[in-house]
C-alpha positions as CSV (number, residue, x, y, z in Angstrom):
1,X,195.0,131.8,32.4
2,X,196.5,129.4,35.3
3,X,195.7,126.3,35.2
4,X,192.7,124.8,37.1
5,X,194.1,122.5,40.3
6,X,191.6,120.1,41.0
7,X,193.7,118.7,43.9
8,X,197.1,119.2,45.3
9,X,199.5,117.7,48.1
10,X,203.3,116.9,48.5
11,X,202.9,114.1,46.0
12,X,200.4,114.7,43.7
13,X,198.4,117.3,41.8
14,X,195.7,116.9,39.6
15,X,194.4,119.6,36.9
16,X,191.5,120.1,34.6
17,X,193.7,120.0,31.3
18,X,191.9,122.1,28.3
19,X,190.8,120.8,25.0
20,X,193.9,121.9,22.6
21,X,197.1,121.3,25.0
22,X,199.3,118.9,24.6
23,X,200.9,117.6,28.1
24,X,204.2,116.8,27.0
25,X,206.2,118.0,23.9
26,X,205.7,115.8,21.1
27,X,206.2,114.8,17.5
28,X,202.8,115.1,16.9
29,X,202.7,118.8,16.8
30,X,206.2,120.2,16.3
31,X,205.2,123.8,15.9
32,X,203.0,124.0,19.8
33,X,205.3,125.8,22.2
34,X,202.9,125.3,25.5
35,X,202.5,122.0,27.2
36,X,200.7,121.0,30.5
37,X,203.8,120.0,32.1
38,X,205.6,123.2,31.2
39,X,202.9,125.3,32.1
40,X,202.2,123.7,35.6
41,X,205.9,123.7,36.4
42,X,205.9,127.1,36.3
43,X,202.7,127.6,37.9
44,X,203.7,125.6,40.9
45,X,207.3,126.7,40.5
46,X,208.5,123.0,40.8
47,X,209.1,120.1,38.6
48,X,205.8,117.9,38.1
49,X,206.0,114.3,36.5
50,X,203.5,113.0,33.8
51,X,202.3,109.8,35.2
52,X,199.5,109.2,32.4
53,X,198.4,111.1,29.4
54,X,195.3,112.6,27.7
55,X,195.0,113.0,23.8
56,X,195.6,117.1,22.9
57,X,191.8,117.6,21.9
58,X,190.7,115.5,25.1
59,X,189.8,117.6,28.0
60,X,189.6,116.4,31.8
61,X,191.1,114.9,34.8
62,X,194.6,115.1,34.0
63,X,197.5,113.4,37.3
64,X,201.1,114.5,37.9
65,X,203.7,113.2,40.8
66,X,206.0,115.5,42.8
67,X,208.8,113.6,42.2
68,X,209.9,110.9,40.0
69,X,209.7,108.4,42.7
70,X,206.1,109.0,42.7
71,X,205.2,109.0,39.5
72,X,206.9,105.0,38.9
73,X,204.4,104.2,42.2
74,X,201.5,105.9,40.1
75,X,202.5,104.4,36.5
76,X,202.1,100.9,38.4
77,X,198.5,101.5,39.1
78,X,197.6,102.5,35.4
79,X,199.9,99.4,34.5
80,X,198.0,96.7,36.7
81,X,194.6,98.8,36.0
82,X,193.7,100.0,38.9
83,X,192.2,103.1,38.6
84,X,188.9,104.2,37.6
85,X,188.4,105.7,34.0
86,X,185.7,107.9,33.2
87,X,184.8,109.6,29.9
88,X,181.8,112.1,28.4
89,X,181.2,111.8,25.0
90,X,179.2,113.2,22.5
91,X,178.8,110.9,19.4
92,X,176.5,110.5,16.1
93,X,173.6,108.1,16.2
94,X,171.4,106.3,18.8
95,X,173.5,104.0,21.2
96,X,172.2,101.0,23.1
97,X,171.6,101.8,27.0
98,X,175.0,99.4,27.9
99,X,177.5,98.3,25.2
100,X,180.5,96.3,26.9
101,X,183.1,95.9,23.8
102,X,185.8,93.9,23.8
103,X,187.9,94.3,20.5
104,X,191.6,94.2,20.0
105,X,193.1,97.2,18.5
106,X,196.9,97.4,17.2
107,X,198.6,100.6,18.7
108,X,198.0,103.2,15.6
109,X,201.1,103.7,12.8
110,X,202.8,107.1,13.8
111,X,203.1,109.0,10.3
112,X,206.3,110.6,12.0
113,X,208.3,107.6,12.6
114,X,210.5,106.0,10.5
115,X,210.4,102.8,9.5
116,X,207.8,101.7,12.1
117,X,206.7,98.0,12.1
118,X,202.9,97.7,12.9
119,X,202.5,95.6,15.6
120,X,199.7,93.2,16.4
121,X,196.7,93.7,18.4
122,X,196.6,94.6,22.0
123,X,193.3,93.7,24.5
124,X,191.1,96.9,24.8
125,X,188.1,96.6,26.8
126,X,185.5,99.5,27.2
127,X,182.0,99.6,29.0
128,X,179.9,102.5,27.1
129,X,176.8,104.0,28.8
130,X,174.2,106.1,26.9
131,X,172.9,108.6,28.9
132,X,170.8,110.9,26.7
133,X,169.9,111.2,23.0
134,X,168.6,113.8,21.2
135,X,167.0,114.5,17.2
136,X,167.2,117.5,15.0
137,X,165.6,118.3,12.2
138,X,168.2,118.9,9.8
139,X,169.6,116.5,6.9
140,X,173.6,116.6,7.4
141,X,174.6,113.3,6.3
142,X,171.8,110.9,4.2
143,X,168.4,110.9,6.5
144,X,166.1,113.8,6.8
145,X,167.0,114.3,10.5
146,X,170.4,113.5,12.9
147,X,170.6,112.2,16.0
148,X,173.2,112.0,18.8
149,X,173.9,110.5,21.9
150,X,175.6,111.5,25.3
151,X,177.5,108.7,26.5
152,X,179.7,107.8,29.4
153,X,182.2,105.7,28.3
154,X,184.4,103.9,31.2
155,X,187.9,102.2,29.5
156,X,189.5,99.0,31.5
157,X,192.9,99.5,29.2
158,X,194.6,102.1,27.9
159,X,194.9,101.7,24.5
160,X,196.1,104.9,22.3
161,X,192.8,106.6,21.4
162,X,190.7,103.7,22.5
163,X,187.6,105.8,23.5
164,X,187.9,106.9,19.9
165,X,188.7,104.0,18.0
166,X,185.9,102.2,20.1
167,X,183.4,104.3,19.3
168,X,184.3,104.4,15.4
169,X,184.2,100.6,15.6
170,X,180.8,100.7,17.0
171,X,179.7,103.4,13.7
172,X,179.4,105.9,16.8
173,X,181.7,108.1,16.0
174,X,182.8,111.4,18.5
175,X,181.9,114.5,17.0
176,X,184.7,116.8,16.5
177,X,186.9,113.5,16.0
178,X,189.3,114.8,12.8
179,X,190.7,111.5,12.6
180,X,188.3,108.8,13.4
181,X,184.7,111.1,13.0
182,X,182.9,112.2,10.5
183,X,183.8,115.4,8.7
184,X,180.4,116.8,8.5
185,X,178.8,115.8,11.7
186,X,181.6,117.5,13.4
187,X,181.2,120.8,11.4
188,X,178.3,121.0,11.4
189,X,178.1,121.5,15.3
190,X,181.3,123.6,14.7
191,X,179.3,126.3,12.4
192,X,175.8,125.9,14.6
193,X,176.5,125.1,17.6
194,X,180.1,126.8,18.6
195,X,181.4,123.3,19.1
196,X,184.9,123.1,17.1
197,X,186.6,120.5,19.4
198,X,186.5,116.8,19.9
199,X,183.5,116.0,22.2
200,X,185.8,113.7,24.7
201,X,186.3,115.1,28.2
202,X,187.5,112.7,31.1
203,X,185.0,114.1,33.6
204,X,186.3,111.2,36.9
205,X,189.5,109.4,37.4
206,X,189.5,106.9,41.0
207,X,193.0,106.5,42.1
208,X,194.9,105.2,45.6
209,X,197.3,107.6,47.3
210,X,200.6,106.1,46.5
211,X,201.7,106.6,50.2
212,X,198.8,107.1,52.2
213,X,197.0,104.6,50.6
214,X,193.8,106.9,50.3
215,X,191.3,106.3,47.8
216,X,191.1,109.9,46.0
217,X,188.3,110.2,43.6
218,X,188.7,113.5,41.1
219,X,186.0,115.8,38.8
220,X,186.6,117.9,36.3
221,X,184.0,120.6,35.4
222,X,182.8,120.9,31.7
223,X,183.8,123.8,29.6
224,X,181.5,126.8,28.0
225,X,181.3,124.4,24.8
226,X,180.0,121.1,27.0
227,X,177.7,123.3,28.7
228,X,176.2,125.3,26.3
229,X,175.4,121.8,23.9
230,X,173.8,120.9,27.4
231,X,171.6,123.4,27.8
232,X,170.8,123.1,23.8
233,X,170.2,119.4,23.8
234,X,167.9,119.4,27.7
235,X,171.0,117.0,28.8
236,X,171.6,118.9,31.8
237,X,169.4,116.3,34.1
238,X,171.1,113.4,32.4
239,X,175.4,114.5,33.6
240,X,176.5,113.0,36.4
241,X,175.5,114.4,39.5
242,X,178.5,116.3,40.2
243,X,178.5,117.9,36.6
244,X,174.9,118.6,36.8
245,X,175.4,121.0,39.8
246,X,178.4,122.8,38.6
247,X,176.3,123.4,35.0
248,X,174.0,124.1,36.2
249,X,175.7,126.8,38.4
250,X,177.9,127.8,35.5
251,X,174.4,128.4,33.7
252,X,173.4,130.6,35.8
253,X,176.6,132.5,36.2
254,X,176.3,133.3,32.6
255,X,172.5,134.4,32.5
């Protein structure tokens, strides 16, 4: 299947990146032979240029430049953090209505390097907005029912795995998070609920044309997974408005 183009000009083209693809080739999984970049350069038939990234199991709003030239303008955005960073999660427990966290994180200890010298903590800043909750009757951890909450979560730095780490900080972790989560939250909703990937999609990103100067605002619909635990949990009402209407339409699609 082609890749979904959210937007596309003689600079810049945007894509809804599935859960499960890595953009670049990487360390991290030596034996994966497709990669967002590779697979948009031959859609497009042209070279496309990462400007930021998005974990493998993250899904969403995912930016490439045209050109190289480009892609330094757009990496100077991210770097004096000006764009706009928004993230759907699905995570264990009640959260408060507005959490604003700031905690230093240092950068996490790749396994593959050699050698590596942990370094010390970085600023990472992230405003979390709980948007719906829900409780089901069934005793997966140590309390006779679980509960969850859908929750927007809007990073101002761009830590690696911040969302993540964030959340697991605050004992919210993702489900479907195999390192930071809890193992049987996340299958749990794997086995019931068809939901075997991380619960992180980056749903908006707010950015300025790099030449035109344009403020371009992108969405990036949910898949079969997000929308059927939608429809399960009565969250449809509580999605953005933009995600509401295109579940809502996808709902109906698959009546």
């Amino acid at each position: 299947m082609p890749l979904e183009i959210l937007y596309q000009d003689d600079y810049l083209v945007a894509i809804n990146k599935p859960s499960g693809l890595l953009v670049h080739r990487s360390e991290i999984d030596r034996h994966e032979t497709e990669f967002a970049l590779q697979l948009l350069r031959n859609q497009l038939g042209r070279k496309v240029y990462p400007v930021h990234r998005l974990d493998k199991p993250t899904s969403g709003v995912l930016v490439f430049a045209l050109s190289s030239e480009i892609a330094s303008l757009m990496v100077d955005q991210w770097r004096e953090r000006a764009v706009d960073k928004r993230y759907l999660a699905v995570v264990r427990g009640y959260m408060p209505e507005f959490t604003h966290l700031d905690y230093a994180m240092s950068p996490p200890v790749d396994k593959y390097a050699k050698n590596e010298v942990p370094k010390p903590p970085q600023e990472a800043i992230t405003d979390f907005r709980c948007l719906a909750t829900v409780e089901i009757p069934v005793e997966i951890d140590k309390y006779p029912q679980s509960r969850y909450s859908l929750v927007e979560a809007q990073p101002h730095t761009g830590r690696k795995h911040q969302i993540r780490r964030h959340l697991k900080h605050l004992s919210h972790p993702i489900i479907g998070d195999a390192r930071y989560g809890k193992g049987h939250h996340s299958r749990y909703f794997r086995d019931h609920f068809g939901a075997g990937r991380l619960l992180l999609h980056s749903w908006y990103l707010g950015i300025q044309h790099p030449v035109t100067g344009e403020a371009l605002t992108f969405s990036a619909n949910l898949d079969e997974v997000w929308t059927s635990l939608m429809a399960r949990f009565g969250w449809q009402d509580s999605l953005p408005g933009v995600l509401r209407t295109s579940t809502e339409a996808l709902s109906t699609d698959c009546a």
